[in-house]
C-alpha positions in Angstrom: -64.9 69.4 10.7 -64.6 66.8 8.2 -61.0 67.0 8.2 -60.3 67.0 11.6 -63.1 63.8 11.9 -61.1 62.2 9.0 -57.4 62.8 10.9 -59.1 61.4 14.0 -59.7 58.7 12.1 -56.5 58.0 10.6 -54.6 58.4 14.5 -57.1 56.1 16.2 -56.3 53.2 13.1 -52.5 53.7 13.7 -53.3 53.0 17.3 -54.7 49.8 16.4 -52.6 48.7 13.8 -49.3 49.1 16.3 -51.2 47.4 19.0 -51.7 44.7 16.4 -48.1 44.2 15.7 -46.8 44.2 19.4 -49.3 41.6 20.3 -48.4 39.5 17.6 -44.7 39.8 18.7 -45.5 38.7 22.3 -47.2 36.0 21.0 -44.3 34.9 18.2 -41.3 36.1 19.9 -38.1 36.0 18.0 -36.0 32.6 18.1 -32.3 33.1 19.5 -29.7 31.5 17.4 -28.4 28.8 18.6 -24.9 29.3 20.0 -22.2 26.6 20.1 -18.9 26.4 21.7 -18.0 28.6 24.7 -16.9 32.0 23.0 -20.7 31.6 21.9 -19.8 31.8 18.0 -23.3 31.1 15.9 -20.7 29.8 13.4 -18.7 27.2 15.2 -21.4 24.2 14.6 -21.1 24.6 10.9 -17.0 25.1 10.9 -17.1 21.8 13.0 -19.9 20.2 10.0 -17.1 21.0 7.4 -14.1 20.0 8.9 -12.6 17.2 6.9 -12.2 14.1 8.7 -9.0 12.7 10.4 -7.2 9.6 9.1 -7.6 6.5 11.6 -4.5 5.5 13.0 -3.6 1.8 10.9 -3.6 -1.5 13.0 -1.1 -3.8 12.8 -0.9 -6.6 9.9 0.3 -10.0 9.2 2.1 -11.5 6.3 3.6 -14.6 6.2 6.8 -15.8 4.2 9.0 -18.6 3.1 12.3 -16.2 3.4 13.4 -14.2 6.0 13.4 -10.2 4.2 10.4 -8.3 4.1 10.5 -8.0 0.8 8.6 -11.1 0.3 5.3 -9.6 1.4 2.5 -10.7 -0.5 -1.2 -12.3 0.4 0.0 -16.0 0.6 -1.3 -17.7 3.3 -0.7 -21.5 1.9 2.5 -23.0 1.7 3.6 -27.1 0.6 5.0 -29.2 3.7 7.3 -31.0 1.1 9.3 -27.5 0.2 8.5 -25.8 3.1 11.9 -25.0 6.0 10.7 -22.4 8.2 7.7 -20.5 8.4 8.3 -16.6 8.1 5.7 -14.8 10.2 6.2 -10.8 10.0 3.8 -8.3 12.3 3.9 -4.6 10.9 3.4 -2.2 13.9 2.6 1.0 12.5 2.6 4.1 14.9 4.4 2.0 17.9 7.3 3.4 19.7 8.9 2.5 22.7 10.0 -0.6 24.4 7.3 -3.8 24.1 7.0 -7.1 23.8 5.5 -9.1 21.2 3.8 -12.7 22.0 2.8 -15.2 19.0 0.4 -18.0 19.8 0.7 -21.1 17.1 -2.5 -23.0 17.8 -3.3 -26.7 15.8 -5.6 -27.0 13.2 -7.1 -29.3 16.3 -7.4 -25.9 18.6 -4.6 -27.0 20.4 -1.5 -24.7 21.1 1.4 -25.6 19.1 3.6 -22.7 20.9 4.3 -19.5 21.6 7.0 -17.0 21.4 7.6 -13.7 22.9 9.8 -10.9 21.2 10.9 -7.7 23.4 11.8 -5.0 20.6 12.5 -1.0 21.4 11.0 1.3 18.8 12.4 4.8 18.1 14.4 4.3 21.4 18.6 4.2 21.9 19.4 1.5 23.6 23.6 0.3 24.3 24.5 -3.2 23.4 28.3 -4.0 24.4 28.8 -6.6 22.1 27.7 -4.0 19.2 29.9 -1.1 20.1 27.9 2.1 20.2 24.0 2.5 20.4 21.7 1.5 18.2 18.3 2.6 17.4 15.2 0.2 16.7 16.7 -3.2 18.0 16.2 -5.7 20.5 17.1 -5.8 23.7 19.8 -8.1 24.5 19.4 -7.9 28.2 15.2 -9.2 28.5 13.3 -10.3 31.8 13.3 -14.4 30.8 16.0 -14.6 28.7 14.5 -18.2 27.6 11.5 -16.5 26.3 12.7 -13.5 24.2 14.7 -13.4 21.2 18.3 -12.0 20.6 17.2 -9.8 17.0 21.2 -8.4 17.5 23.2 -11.9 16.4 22.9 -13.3 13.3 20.9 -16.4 14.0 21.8 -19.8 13.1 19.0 -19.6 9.5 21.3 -16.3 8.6 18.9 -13.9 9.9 20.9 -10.2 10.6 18.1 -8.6 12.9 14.1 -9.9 14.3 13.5 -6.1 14.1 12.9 -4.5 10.0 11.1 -2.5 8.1 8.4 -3.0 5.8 7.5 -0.2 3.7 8.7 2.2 5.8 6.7 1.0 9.1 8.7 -1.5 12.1 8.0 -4.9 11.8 9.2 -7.9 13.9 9.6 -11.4 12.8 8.7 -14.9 14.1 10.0 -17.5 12.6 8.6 -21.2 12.5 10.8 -24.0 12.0 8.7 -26.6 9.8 11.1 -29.1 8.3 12.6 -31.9 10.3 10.2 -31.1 13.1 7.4 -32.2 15.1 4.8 -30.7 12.5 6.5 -32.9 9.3 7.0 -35.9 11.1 3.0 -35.9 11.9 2.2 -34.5 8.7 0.2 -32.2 10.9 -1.3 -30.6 7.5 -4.6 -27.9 7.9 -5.4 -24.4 8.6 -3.6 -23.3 11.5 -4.6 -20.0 13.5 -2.3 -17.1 14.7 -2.8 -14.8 17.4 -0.3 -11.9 18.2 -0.3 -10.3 21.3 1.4 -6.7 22.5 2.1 -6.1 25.6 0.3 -9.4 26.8 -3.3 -7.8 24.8 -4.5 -9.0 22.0 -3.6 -7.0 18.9 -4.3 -9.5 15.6 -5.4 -12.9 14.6 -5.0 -14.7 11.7 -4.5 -18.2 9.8 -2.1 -19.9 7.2 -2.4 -23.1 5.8 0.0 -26.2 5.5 -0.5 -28.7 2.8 1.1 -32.6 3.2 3.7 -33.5 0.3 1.3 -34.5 -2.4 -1.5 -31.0 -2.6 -0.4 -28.0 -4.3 0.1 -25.2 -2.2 -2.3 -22.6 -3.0 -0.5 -19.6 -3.3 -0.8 -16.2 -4.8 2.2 -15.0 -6.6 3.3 -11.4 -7.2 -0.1 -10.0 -5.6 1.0 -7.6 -3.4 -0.7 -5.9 0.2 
């Protein structure tokens, strides 16, 4: 009898101790894991934590220049009105291809605007110039919607410049070029911090500044240090 009390006893506290455990599991039901992506891959979210990052595309840059080759690219942004001939202004356009045009504003140190010059340039595109024989790659157009307005880069201009369209450490660049001596700016000694804006495709891309100095303060430039 004892025995049979004892097993009796044992069943009935098994009972109770699985009732236990399946209340406490409708109470505390188990968390899903959280699935991500649409194939429902628990894994995705932290393959997507680890990926390494992707480089930003570069924006364009500035330099300015008292020669016309690219080579000259360095941080100077002050140059001498006494020994200064034409102001080299050079806009890197990395990662552009295709047909554009370029538009650089020279404003005053008063604000005012001093001019502006537009550039149409084809990047990475063939383009036939009859005066040049076979196509070309990377020049520009000789053939532009207001001819006044654009510059011929496929003529050697009057200041012996070969092309408007070069490279500069491997990426495109176009050139502006400001004449300086014997002009409007010398004969007013119209010395200061003037302000750049460049414009692609008629939106602005960059601004920036150089600085002219009259005859008798140093220009202050940095030599050798290099972008």
């Amino acid at each position: 009898m004892r025995r049979i009390r004892l097993g009796g006893q044992i069943v009935a506290f098994s009972f109770l101790f699985l009732c236990g455990l399946q209340g406490a599991s409708a109470q505390f039901p188990r968390l899903p894991r959280k699935l991500d992506g649409e194939n429902g891959d628990p894994s995705s979210g932290v393959r997507d934590r680890v990926r390494p990052p992707q480089p930003r595309p570069r924006s364009p840059e500035i330099f300015y220049c008292e020669t016309p080759e690219t080579s000259c690219r360095t941080t100077q942004e002050s140059f001498s009105l006494g020994n200064l001939r034409d102001l080299y202004v050079f806009v890197v356009w990395p990662g552009v291809t295709g047909q554009h045009v370029q538009t650089t504003e020279f404003y005053l140190p008063d604000g005012s605007t001093y001019s502006s010059k537009k550039t149409q340039f084809i990047i990475g595109g063939v383009a036939v110039f009859p005066a040049m024989g076979p196509a070309h790659r990377n020049q520009v157009s000789l053939s532009p919607p207001a001819r006044h307005l654009m510059a011929d880069a496929n003529r050697i201009h009057t200041h012996g410049i070969p092309s408007l369209l070069m490279k500069s450490r491997g990426d495109s660049s176009v050139l502006t070029v400001l004449p300086v001596g014997g002009t409007y700016i010398t004969q007013r000694n119209l010395s200061g911090t003037w302000r750049v804006r460049v414009l692609l495709d008629d939106r602005l891309a960059l601004e920036s500044a150089f600085t002219l100095t009259s005859s008798s303060e140093p220009a202050k430039a940095e030599p050798g240090a290099g972008r």
